[in-house]
KOLDREN-67982 format. One record per residue (C-alpha): residue number from 0; y, z, x negated. Coordinates in Angstrom, 2 decimals. Layout:
N
NODE	k	Y	Z	X
NODE	NUM	Y	Z	X;
...
This chain:
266
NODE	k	Y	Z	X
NODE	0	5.93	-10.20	-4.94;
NODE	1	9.20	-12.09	-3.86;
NODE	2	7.79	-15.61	-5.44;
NODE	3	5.42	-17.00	-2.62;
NODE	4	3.59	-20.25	-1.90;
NODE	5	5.45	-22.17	0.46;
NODE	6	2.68	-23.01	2.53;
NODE	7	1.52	-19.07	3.27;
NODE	8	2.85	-17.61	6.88;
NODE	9	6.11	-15.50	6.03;
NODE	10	8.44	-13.44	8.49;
NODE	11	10.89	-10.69	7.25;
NODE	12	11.05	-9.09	10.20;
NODE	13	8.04	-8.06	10.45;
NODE	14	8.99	-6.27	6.67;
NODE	15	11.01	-3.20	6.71;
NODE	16	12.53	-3.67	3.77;
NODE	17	16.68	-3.89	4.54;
NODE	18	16.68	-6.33	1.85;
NODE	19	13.77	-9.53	1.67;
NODE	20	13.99	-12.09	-1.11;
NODE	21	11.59	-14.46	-1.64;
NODE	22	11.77	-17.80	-4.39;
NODE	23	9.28	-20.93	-3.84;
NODE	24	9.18	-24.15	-5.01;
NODE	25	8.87	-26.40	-1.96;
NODE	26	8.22	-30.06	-1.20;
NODE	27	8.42	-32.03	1.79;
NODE	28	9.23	-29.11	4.37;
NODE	29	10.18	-28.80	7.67;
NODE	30	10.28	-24.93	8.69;
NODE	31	10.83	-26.20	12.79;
NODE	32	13.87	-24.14	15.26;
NODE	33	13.62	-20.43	15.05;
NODE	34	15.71	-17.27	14.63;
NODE	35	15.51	-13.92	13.00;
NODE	36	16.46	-10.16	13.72;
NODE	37	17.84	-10.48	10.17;
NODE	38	20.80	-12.25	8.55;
NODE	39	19.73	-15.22	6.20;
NODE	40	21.50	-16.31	2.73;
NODE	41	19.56	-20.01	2.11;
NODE	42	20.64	-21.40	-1.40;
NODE	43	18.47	-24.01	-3.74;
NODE	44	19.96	-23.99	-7.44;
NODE	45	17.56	-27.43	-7.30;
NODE	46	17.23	-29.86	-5.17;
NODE	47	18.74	-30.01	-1.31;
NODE	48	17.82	-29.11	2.02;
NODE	49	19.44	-29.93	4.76;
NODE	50	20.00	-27.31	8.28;
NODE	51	20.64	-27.66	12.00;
NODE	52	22.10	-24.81	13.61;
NODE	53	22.66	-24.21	17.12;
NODE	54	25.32	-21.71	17.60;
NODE	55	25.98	-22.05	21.65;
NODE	56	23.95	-23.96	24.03;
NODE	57	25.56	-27.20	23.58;
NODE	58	27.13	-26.71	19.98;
NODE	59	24.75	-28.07	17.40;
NODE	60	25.71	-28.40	13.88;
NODE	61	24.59	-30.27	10.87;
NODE	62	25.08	-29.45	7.19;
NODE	63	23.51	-30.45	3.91;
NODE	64	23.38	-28.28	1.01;
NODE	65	22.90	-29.40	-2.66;
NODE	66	22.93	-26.68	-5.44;
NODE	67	26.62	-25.73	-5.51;
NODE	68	26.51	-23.98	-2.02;
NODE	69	24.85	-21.92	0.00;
NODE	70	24.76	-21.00	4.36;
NODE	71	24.74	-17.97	5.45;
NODE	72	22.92	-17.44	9.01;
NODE	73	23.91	-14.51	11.19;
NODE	74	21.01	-12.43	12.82;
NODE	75	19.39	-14.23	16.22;
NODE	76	21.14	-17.92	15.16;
NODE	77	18.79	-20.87	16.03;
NODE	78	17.94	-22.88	12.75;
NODE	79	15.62	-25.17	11.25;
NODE	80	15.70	-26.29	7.29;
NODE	81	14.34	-29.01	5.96;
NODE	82	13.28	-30.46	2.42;
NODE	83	12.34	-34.03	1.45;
NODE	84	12.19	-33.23	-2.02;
NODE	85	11.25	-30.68	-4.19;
NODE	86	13.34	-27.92	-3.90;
NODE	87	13.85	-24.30	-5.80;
NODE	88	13.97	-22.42	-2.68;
NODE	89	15.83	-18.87	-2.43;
NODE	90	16.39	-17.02	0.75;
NODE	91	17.26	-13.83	1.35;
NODE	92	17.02	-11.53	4.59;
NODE	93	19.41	-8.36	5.34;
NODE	94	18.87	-5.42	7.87;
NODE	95	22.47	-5.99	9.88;
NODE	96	22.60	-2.17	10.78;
NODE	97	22.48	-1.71	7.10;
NODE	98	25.15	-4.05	5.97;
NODE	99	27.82	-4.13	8.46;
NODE	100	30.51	-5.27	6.50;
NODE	101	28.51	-8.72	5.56;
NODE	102	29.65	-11.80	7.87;
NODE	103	28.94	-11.86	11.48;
NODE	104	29.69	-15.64	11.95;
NODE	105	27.92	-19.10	10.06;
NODE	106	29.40	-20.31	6.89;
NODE	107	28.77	-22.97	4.21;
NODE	108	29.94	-21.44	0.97;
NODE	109	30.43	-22.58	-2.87;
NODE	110	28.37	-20.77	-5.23;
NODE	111	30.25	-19.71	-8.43;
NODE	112	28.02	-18.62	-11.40;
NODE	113	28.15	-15.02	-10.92;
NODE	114	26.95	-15.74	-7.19;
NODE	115	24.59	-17.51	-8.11;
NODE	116	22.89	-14.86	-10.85;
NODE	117	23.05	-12.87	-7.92;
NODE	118	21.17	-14.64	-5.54;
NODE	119	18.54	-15.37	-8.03;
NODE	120	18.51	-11.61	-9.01;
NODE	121	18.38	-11.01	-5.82;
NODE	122	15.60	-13.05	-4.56;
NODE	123	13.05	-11.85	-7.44;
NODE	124	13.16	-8.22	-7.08;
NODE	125	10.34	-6.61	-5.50;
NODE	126	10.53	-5.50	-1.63;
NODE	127	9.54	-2.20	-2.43;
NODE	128	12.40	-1.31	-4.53;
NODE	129	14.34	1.84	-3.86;
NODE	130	17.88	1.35	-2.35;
NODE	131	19.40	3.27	-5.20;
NODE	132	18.51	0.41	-7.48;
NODE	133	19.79	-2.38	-5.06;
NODE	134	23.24	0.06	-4.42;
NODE	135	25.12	-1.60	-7.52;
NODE	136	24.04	-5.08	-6.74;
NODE	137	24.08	-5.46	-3.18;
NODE	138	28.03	-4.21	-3.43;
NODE	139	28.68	-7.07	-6.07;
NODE	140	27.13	-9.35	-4.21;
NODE	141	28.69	-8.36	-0.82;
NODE	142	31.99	-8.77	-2.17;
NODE	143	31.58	-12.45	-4.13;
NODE	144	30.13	-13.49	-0.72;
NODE	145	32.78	-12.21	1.28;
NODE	146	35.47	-13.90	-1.27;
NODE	147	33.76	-17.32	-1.77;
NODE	148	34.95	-20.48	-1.03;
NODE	149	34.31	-21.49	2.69;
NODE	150	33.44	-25.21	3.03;
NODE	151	33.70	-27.34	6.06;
NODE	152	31.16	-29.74	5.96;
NODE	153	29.10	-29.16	9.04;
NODE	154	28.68	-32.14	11.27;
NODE	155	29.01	-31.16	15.21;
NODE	156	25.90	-32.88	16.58;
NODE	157	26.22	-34.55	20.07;
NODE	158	24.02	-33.70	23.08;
NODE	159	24.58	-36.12	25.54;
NODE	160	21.31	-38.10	26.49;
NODE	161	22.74	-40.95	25.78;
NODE	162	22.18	-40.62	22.02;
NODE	163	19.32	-39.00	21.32;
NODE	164	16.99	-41.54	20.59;
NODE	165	19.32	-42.52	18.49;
NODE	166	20.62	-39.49	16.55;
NODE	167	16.50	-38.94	16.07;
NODE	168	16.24	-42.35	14.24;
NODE	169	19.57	-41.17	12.33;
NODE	170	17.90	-37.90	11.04;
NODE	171	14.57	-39.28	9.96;
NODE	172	16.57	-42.15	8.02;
NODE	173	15.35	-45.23	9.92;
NODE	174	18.97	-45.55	11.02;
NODE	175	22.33	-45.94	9.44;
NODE	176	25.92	-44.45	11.60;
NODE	177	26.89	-48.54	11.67;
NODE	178	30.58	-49.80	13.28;
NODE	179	31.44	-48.43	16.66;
NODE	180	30.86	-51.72	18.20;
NODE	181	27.16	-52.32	16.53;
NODE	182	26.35	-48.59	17.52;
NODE	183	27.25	-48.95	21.27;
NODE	184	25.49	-52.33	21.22;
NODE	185	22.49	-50.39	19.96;
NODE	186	23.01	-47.77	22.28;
NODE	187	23.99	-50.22	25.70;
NODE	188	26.93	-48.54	26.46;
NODE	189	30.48	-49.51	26.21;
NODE	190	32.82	-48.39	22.84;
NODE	191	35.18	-46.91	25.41;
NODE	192	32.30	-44.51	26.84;
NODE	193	30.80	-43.38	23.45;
NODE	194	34.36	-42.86	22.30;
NODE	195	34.74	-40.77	25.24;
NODE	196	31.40	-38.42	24.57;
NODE	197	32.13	-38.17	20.84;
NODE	198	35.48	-36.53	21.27;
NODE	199	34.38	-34.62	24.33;
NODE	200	31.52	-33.07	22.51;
NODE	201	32.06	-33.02	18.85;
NODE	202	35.98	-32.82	18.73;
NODE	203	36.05	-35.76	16.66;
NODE	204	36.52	-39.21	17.06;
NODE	205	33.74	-41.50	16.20;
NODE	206	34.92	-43.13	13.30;
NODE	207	35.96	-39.50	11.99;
NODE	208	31.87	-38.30	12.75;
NODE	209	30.56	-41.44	11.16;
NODE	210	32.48	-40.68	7.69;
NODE	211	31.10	-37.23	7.94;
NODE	212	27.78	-38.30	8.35;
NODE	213	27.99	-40.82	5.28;
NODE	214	29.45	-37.97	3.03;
NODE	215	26.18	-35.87	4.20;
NODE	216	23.83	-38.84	3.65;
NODE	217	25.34	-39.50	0.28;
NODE	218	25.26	-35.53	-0.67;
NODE	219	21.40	-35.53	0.52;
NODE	220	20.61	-38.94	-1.52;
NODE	221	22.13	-38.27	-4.79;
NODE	222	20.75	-34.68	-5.04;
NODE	223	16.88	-36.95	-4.42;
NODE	224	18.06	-38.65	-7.72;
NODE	225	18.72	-42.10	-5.85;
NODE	226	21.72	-43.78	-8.24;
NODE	227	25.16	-44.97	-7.15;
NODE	228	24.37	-48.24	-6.12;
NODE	229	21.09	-47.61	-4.34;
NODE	230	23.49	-44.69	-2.40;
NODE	231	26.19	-47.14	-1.97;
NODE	232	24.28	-50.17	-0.40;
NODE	233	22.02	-47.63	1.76;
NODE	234	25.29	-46.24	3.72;
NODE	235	26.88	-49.83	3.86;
NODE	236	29.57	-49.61	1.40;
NODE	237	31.03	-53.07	-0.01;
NODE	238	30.88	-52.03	-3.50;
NODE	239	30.07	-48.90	-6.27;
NODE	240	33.56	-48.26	-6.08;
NODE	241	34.46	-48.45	-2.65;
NODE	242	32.04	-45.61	-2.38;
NODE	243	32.88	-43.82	-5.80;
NODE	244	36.42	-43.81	-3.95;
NODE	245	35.46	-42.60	-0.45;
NODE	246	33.22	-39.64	-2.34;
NODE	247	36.13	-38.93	-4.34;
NODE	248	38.30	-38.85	-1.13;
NODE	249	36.44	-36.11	0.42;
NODE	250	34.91	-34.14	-2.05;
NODE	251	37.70	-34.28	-4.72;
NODE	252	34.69	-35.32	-7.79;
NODE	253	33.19	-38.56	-8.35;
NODE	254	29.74	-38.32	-7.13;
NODE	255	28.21	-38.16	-11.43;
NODE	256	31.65	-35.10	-11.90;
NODE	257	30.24	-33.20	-8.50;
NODE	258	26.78	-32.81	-9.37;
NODE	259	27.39	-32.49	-13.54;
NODE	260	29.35	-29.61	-13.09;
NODE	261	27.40	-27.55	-10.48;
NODE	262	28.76	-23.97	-9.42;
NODE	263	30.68	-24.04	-12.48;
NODE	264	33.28	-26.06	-10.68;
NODE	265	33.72	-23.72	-7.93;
């Protein structure tokens, strides 16, 4: 059956099946760094996760996905997901020899509603199922992923030692991205020199990180079902509005539009 219990051992490599699907509903879940011989689709139609990726040694990336997208993890890339809240898990694993013409590189995507019926399709059907049955949908589906919206919204995370402790305190939300000059306070090293490593190592400037970071938190916290205001105070923002605006800025939805309309909006 493709429906498991989140909490029983799983790999798909060790399945021969060129196509794995498997549905859970998962809690609290932290699934640790590892890699497959398979490519991954990872979608939740409820709920969020959130997923490091580590692409290169030395590029590490950050994204968050609510319902409307999905990531798509080429064979051997380094990953860990993670759910603080109950999430309707769907991942599904494909034989790369099998499917050469499906990507070769990472990529956050929007899920439109035929997508979407895919995936879920997709993800319920039984391993054992002959390949002449998958034929029709696995060429569907190969072509919506192929044409679906790419998003950038990963977050390039920095390595320097420097940060760590830091960035750790960050991730497990015991720590907001404050003000350049309260950060390198907190840190003990001059703006000038964490200016220096954030542009060195994530191509951005800090400011530009930090309001990619809020938009990430605020994607995370709203999918939880924390309101507006809770959101808005949480990441430091004067007022509702102020963030309502800055969501609105970067996402082109208010946050109640963006998560009302789902993959519809895509």
């Amino acid at each position: 059956m493709a429906i498991i219990d989140h909490n029983q051992g799983f790999n798909a490599d060790e399945i021969t099946a060129t196509v794995v699907g498997i549905a859970a509903d998962v809690g609290q879940h932290d699934s640790g760094m590892h890699q497959h011989k398979k490519a991954q689709l990872l979608y939740a139609p409820r709920g969020c996760m959130s997923i490091t990726l580590c692409l290169s040694e030395g590029d590490k990336r950050q994204c968050v996905l609510p319902p409307t997208k999905a990531a798509w993890i080429p064979a051997g890339v380094e990953h860990c997901a993670k759910m603080r809240n109950v999430v309707a898990y769907r991942s599904i694993y494909f034989d790369i020899e099998a499917f050469p013409a499906l990507p070769h590189s990472v990529k956050l995507l929007g899920v439109n509603p035929l997508l979407g019926a895919l995936i879920e399709r997709m993800a319920m059907w039984p391993w054992d199922m002959p390949s002449q049955q998958q034929a029709a949908l696995i060429a569907l589906f190969s072509e919506e992923l192929n044409s679906a919206e790419e998003l950038k919204l990963s977050l390039p995370i920095p390595t320097d030692k420097r940060l760590q402790a830091w960035l750790k305190l960050l991730q497990t939300g015991q720590r907001q991205a404050e003000q350049l000059k309260l950060m390198a306070a907190e840190i003990g090293a001059s703006e000038k020199t964490i200016s220096r490593i954030f542009t060195k190592e994530t191509g951005m400037s800090y400011q530009a990180w930090r309001q990619q970071w809020r938009l990430q938190a605020a994607i995370e916290r709203l999918a939880e079902g924390n309101s507006v205001s809770r959101v808005a105070f949480s990441l430091g923002f004067a007022s509702d509005s102020a963030f309502i605006s800055f969501f609105k800025q970067h996402l082109g939805n208010t946050p109640s539009q963006y998560f009302r309309a789902g993959p519809q909006a895509l």
